[in-house]
N, C-alpha and C positions, 0 to 999 in steps of 0.2 A: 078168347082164351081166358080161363079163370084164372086168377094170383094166386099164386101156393103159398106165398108170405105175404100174412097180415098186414097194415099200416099198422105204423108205432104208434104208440098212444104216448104223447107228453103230459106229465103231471106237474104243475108247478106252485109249490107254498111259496107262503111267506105270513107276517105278522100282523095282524089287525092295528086298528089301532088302539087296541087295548091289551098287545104284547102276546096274545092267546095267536098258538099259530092256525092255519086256515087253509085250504085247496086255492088258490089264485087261480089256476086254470087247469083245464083236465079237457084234452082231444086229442085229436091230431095236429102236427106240427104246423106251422104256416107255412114251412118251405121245403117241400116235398118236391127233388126235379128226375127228370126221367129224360134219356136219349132215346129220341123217335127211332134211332138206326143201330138200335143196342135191345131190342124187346127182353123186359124182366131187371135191366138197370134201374136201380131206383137211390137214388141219394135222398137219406133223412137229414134234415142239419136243424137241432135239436136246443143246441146252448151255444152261447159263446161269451168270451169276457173279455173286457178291452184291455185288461192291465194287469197286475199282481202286485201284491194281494190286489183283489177284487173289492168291488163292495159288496155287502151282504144282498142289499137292499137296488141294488142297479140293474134297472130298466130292461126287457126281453130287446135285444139288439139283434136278433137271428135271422130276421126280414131282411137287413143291410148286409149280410156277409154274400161275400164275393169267389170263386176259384175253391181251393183247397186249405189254403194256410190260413192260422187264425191273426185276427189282428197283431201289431206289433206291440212284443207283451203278454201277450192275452191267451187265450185257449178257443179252443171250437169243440164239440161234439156232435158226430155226426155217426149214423147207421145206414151202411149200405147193401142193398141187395144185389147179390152177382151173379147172373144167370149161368150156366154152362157154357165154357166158351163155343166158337165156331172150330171146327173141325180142318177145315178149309185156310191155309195159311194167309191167304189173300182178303176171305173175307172177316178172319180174326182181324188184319191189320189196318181197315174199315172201322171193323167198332172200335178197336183202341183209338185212333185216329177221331172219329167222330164221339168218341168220351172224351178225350184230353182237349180237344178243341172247343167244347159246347162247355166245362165244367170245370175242367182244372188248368186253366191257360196261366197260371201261375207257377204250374210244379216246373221244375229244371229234367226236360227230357233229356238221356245221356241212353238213346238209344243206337245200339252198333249190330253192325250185320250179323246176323244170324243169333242174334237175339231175343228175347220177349217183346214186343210192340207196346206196352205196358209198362215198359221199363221207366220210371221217374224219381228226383230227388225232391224232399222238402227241408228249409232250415228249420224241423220241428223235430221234437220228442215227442212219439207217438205210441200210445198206448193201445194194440189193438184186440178186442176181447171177441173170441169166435163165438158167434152165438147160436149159430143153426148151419149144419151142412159140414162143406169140408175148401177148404181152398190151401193150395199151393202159395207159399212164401219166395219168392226167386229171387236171389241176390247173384253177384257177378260172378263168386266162386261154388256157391252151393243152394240148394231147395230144401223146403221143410212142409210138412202137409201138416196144416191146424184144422184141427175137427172141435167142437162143439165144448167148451170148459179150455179150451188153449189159449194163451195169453202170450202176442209177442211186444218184446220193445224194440219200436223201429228208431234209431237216434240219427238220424239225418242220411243215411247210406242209403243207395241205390239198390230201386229193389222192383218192382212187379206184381200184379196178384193173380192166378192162375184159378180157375175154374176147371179142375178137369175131370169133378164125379160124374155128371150127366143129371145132377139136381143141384137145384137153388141153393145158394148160399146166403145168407148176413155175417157179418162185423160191424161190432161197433169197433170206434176211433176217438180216442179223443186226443188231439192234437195239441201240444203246447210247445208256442215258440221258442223256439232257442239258437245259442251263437254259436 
């Protein structure tokens, strides 16, 4: 089966060393992961920064990130592709199961019966920008559907992400830690 969504292409400057800025790198990311038992899952993890403020100038550390959350301090950026979910109650709760297990064994599941299987908490402030497609936002009292220029802020609440056009989705995320 052919991918409807392209791989990202990360671009990354910085400064010569004669202050004149420059391309550093320009492909795809070095850590692109995918759930064998999820087809069309695809996690880009793009940046990340250990601290705040940052340094300008500190080292691509995106190869050592781990789960969901960004370092303590720090931030992540990451682009996810979300297929349409399963139809099938049983075998939705498979692929949430085998994503939350292979990929984000860090978020705080607070999932209850008759719930979204998706359901998770992070202690971050999450910026998520809809980039292509449409996905379902599910919090415990209400739903909201982001289509393609929608921008939500997730500040640590419990929440889920729905597929339910019957085409691919992206978001980007960028995550930053918080108390």
């Amino acid at each position: 089966m052919t991918d409807p969504l392209q791989p990202i292409r990360r671009v990354i400057t910085h400064d010569d060393a004669h202050g004149r800025s420059r391309i550093l790198q320009d492909g795809p990311s070095p850590t692109v992961r995918v759930v064998a038992q999820r087809p069309g899952y695809r996690v880009t993890n793009l940046w990340r920064t250990g601290a705040s403020p940052s340094a300008i100038d500190a080292p691509d550390s995106i190869t050592e990130h781990v789960g969901v959350s960004p370092p303590s301090g720090g931030t992540v950026l990451r682009i996810i592709d979300i297929p349409p979910e399963p139809k099938d109650p049983q075998e939705l709760q498979r692929a949430m199961e085998a994503t939350f297990s292979s990929m984000y064994r860090d978020a705080h599941r607070e999932v209850k019966p008759g719930e979204h299987p998706g359901m998770h908490r992070t202690q971050t402030v999450d910026y998520a920008l809809m980039l292509q497609g449409e996905l379902t936002a599910i919090l415990d009292e209400e739903e909201t559907v982001l289509r393609a220029g929608d921008v939500l802020i997730q500040r640590g609440t419990n929440h889920a992400w729905a597929n339910r056009s019957g085409q691919p989705a992206r978001i980007a995320f960028i995550l930053i830690d918080a108390t």
